[in-house]
N, C-alpha and C positions, 0 to 999 in steps of 0.2 A: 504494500500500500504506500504511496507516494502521499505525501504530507504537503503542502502549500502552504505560506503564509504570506500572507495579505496585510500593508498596511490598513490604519481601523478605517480610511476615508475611502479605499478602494473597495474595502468590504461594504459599506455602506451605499456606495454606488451600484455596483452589482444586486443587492436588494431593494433598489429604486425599481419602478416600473416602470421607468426608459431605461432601458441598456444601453448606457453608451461607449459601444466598442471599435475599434478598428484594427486591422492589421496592419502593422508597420512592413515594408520589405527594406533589403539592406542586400548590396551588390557590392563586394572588396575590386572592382575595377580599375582601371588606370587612375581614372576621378571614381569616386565612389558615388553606386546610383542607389538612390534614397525614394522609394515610393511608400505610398500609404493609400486604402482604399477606401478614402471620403473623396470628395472633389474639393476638398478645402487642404492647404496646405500646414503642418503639424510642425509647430517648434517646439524646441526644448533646448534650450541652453543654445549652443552654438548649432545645433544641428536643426537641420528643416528636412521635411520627409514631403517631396511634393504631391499632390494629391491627383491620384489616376482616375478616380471618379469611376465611372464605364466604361475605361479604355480599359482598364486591368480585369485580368482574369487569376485566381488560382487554383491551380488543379485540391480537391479534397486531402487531405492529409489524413494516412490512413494504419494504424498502426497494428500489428498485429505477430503475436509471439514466434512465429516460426520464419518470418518476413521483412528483411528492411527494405522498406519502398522507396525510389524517388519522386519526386515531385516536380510539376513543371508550371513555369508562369509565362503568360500572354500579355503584352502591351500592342491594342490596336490603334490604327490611326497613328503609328510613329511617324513624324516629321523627315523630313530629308538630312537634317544634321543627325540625328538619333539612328537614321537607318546607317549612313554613312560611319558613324561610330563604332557600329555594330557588325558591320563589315568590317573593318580594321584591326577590333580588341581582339587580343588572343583570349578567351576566355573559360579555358578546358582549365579547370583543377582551381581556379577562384573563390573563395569566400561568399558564402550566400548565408543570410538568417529570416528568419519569418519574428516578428514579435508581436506580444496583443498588447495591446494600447487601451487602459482602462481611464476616462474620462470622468469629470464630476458631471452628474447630471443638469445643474443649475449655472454652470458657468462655462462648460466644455474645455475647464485648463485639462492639461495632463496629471493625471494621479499616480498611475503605477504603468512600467512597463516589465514586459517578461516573457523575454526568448521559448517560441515554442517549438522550431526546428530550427536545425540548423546544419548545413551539407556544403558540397563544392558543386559548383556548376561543371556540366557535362559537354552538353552541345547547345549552339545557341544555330537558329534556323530565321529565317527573314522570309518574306510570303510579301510579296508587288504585286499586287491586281489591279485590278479596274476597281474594285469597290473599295480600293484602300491596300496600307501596309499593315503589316504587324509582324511580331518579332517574339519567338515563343523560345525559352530558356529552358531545358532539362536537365535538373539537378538530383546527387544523389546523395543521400541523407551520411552523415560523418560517421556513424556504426558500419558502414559497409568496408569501412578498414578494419575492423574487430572481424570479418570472416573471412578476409584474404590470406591465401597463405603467404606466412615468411618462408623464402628460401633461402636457407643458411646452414652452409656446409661447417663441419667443425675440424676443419684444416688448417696447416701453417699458413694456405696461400690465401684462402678466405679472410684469415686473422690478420694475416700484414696487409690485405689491400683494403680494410678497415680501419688498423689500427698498424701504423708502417712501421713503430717501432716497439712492438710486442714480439716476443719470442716464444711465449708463454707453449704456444700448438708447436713447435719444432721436433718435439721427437714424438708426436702423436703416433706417427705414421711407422714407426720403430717398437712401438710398443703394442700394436695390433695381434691378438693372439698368443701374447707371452701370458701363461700362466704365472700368477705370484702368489703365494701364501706367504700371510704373517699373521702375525708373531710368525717364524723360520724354528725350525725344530732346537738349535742349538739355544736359542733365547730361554726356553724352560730347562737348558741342564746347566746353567749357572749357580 
């Protein structure tokens, strides 16, 4: 069971009868790209999270024990400089976060924020029609390094092209097979 805690004005919000929520998105990019899904733009200290409104899509986040899933996000209607960017960034293996954004009901400042996924982006795709661009981001969640296999040999050459001044694995390869017993029979006729 996973425990939460909530400052007491964020708690207090969330049991208003407007819910006022939003998801923050967050892109580690050359410039980092900062969205959030009001049509209103979201500060907080130095940082602004510009507001996608209905241009933004996010795929459901979906969790489940035997599963880690990625996720993917849509900006339609992207502009010509945004498309053009987007074309340029190298963006395979970048920094991506989702956050929820817990608002006071009576003044819509910021109360609480709290990362709810978080992964590297995969491939990023661009789509030019006639009815519009848009630019869809497939991200895979950060536990998908927890099932990868390490491969790592337990050799001299493995260990020095690691670590180039360990010796430590040199006679690994000398010692394959040799039987040893100890304590050695003459240690008990002392």
């Amino acid at each position: 069971m996973v425990v939460i805690s909530l400052p007491a004005p964020a708690i207090a919000a969330l049991s208003s009868h407007v819910l006022p929520l939003a998801l923050l998105v967050e892109m580690d990019l050359t410039s980092q790209l900062l969205l959030n899904t009001t049509s209103l733009n979201i500060t907080d200290g130095p940082t602004t999270w510009l507001g996608a409104g209905g241009l933004g899509r996010i795929s459901p986040i979906q969790d489940s024990p035997a599963e880690i899933k990625g996720i993917s996000f849509e900006l339609s209607g992207a502009n010509e400089a945004l498309l053009a960017a987007a074309l340029t960034e190298r963006v395979q293996g970048k920094a991506t976060r989702i956050k929820l954004a817990i608002f006071d009901p009576a003044n819509y400042s910021l109360l609480h924020v709290r990362t709810i996924w978080s992964g590297r982006i995969d491939t990023l795709t661009v789509r030019d029609g006639r009815d519009g661009s848009s630019i869809t981001v497939a991200a895979e969640h950060v536990g998908v390094d927890l099932i990868r296999p390490t491969i790592v040999t337990y050799s001299d050459a493995e260990q020095r092209r690691l670590y180039s001044n360990d010796p430590s694995l040199q006679f690994m390869a000398d010692q394959i097979d040799i039987r040893i017993i100890w304590p050695s029979a003459e240690f008990f006729k002392q």
